[in-house]
MDAnalysis code that builds the backbone (N, CA, C; Angstrom):
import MDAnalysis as mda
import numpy as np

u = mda.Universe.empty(273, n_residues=91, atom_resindex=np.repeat(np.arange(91), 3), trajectory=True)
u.add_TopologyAttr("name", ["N", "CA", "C"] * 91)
u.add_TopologyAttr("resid", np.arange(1, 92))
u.add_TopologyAttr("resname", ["UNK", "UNK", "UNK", "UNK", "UNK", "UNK", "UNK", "UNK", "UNK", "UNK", "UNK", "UNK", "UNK", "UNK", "UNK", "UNK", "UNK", "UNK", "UNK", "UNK", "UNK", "UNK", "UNK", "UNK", "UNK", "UNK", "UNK", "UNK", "UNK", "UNK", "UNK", "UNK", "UNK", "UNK", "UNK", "UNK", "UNK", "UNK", "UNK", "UNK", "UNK", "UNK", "UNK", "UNK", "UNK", "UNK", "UNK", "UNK", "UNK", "UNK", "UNK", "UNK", "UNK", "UNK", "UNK", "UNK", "UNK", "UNK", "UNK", "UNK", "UNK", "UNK", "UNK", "UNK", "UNK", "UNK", "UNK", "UNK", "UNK", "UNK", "UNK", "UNK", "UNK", "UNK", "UNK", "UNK", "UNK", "UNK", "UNK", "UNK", "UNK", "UNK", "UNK", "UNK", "UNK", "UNK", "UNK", "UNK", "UNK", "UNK", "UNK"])
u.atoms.positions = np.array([
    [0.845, -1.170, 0.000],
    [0.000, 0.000, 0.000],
    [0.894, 1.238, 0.000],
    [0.234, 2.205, -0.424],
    [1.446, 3.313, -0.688],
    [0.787, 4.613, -0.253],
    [1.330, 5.270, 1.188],
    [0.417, 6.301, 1.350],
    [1.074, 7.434, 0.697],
    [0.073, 8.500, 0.770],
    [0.371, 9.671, 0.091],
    [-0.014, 10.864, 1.533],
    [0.346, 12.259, 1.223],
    [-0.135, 12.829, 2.000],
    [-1.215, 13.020, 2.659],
    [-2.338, 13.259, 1.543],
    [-3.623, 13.334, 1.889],
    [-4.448, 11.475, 1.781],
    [-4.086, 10.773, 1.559],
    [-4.815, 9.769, 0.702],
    [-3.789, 8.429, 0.981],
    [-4.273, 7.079, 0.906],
    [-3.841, 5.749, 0.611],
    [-4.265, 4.991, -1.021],
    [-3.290, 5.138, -1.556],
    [-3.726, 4.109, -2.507],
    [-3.325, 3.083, -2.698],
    [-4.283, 1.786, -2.950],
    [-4.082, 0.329, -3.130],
    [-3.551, 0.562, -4.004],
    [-2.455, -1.241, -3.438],
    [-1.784, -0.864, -5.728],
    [-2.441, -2.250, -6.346],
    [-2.395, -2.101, -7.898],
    [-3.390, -3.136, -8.531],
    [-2.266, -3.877, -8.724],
    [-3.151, -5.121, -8.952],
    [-2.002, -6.116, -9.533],
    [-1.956, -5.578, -11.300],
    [-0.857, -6.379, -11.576],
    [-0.703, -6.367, -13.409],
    [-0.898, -7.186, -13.869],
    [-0.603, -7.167, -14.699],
    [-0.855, -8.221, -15.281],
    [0.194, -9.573, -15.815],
    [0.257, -10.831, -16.074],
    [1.692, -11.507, -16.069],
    [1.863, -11.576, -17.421],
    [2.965, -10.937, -18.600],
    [3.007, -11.296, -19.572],
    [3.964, -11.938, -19.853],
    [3.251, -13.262, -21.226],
    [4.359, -14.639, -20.924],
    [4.856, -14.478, -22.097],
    [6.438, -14.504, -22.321],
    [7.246, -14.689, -23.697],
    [8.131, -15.498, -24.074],
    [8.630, -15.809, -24.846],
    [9.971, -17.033, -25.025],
    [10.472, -17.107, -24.042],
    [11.355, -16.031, -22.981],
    [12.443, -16.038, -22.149],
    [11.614, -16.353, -20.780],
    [10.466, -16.386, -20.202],
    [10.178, -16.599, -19.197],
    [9.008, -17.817, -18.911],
    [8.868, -18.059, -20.291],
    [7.609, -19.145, -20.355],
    [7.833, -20.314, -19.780],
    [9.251, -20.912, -19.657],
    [9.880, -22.009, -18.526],
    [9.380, -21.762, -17.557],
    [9.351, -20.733, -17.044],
    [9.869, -20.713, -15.557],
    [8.201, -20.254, -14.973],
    [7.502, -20.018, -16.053],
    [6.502, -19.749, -15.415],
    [5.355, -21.066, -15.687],
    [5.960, -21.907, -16.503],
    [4.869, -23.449, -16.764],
    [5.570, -24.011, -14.903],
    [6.727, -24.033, -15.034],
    [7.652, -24.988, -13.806],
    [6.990, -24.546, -12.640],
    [6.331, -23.165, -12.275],
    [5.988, -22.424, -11.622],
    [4.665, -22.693, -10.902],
    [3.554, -23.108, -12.466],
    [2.425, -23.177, -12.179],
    [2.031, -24.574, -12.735],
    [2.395, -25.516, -12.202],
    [2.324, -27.044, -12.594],
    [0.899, -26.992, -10.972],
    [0.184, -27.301, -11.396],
    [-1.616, -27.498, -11.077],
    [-1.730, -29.181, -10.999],
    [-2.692, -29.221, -9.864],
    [-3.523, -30.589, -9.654],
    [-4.374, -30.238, -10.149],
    [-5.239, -28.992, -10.025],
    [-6.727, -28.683, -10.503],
    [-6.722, -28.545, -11.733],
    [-7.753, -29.452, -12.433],
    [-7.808, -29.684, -14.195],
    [-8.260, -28.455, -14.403],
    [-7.973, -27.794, -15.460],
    [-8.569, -26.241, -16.198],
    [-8.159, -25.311, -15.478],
    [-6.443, -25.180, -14.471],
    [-6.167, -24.251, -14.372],
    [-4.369, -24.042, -14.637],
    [-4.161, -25.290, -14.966],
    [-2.700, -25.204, -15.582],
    [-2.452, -24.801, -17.042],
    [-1.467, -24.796, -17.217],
    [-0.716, -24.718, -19.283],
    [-0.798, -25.556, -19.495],
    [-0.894, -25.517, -20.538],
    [-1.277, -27.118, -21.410],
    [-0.010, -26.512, -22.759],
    [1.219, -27.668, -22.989],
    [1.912, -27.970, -24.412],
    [1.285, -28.382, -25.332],
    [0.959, -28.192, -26.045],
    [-0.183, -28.737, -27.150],
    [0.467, -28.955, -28.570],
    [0.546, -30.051, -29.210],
    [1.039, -30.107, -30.349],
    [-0.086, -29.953, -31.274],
    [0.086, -29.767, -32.626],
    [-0.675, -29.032, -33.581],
    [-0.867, -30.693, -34.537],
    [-2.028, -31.204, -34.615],
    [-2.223, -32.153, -35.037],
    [-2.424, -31.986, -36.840],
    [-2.314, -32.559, -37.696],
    [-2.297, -32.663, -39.100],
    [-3.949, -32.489, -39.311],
    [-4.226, -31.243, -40.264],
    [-5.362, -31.020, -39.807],
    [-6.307, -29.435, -39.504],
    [-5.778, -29.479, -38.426],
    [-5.879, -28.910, -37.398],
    [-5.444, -26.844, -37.710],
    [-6.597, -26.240, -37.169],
    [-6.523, -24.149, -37.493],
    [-6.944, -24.562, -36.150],
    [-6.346, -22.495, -36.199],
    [-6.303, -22.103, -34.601],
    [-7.662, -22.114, -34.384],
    [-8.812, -22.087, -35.242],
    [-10.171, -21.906, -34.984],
    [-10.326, -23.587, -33.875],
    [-10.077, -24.597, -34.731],
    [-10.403, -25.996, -33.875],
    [-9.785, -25.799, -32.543],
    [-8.709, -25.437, -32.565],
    [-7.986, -26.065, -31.127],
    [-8.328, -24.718, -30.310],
    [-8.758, -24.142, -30.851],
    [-9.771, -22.914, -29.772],
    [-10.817, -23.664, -29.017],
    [-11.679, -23.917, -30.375],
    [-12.680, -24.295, -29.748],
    [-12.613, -25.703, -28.524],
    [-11.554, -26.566, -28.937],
    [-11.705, -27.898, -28.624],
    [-11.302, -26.943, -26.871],
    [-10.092, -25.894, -26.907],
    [-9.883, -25.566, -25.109],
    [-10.725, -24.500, -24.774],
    [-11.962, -24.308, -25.576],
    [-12.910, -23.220, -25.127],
    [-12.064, -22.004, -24.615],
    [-11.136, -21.735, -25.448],
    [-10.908, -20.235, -25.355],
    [-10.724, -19.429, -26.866],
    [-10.022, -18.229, -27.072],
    [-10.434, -17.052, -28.057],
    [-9.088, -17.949, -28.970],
    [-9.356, -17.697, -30.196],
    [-8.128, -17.632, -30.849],
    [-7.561, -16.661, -30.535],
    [-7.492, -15.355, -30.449],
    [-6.651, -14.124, -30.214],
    [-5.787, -14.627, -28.896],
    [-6.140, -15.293, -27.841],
    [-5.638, -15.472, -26.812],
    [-4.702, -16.608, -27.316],
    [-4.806, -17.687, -28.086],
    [-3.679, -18.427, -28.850],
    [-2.629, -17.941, -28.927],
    [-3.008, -16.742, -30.340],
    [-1.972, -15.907, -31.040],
    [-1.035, -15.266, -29.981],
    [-1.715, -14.443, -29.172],
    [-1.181, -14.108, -27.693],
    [-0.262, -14.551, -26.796],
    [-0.506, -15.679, -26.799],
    [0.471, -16.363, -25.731],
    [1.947, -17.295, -26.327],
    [0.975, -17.334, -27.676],
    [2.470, -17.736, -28.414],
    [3.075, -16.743, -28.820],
    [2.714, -15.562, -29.009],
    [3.654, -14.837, -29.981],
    [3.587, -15.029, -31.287],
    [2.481, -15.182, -31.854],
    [1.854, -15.439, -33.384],
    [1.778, -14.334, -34.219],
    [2.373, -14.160, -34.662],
    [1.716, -12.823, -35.963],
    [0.471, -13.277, -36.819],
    [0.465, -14.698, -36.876],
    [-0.614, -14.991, -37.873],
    [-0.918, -15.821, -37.342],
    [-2.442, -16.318, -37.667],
    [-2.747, -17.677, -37.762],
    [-2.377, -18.901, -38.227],
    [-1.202, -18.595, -39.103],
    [-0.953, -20.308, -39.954],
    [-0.276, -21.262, -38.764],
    [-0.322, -22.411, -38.575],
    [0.019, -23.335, -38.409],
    [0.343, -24.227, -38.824],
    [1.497, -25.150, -38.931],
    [1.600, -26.476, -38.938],
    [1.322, -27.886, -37.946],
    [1.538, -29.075, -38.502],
    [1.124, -30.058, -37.885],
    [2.666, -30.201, -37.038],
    [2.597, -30.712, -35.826],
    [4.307, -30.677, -35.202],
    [4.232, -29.706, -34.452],
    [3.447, -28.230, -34.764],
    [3.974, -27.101, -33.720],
    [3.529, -27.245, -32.641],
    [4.232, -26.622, -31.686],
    [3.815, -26.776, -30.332],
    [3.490, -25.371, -30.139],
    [2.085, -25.384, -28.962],
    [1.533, -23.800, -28.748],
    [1.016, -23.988, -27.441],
    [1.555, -23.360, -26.641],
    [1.095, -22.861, -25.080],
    [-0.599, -23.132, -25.084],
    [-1.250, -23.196, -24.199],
    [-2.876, -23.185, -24.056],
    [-2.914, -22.684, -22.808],
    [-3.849, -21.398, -22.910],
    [-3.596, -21.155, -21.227],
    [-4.852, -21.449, -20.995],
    [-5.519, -21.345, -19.480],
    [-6.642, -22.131, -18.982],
    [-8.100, -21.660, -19.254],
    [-7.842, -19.984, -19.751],
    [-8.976, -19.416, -19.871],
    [-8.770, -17.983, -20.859],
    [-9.506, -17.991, -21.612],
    [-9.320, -16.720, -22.452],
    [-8.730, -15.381, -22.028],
    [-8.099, -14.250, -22.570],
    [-7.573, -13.399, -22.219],
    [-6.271, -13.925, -21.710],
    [-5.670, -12.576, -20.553],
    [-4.456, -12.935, -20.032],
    [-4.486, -13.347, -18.882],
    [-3.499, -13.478, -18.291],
    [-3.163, -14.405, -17.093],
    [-2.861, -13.412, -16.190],
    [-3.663, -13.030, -15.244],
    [-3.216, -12.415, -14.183],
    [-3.720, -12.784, -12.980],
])
């Protein structure tokens, strides 16, 4: 908490943003018993758009693109893509 002269203000949390260099340490971090709240490694099956494997983890494609670091939608079969537990970001 951070007072001020006249006033206290709460501080908010932020938000956690995940990228190549910290995405280790933050799966190692948050390894879950409770189903639907860990990362999921997900390989990209032959087949398979970001639209399906949205839908199949009931979250946004944008939140896909997001967490991998996607400029685009294309995919291949083989890739591997983060799944986080719930649409949007992780905070």
């Amino acid at each position: 908490m951070i007072i001020g002269e006249n006033s206290m203000v709460s501080p908010v949390a932020s938000p956690i943003f995940i990228n190549q260099q910290n995405l280790g340490t933050f799966l190692a971090d948050n390894q879950s018993s409770e189903q639907g709240t860990a990362l999921i490694n997900y390989t990209v099956q032959k087949g398979e758009s970001l639209s399906t494997i949205a839908e199949k983890f009931n979250i946004s494609v944008e939140t896909i693109l997001l967490a991998n670091e996607l400029s685009s939608s294309k995919i291949i079969a083989g890739q591997e893509l983060v799944i986080l537990p719930t649409s949007g970001l992780i905070h």
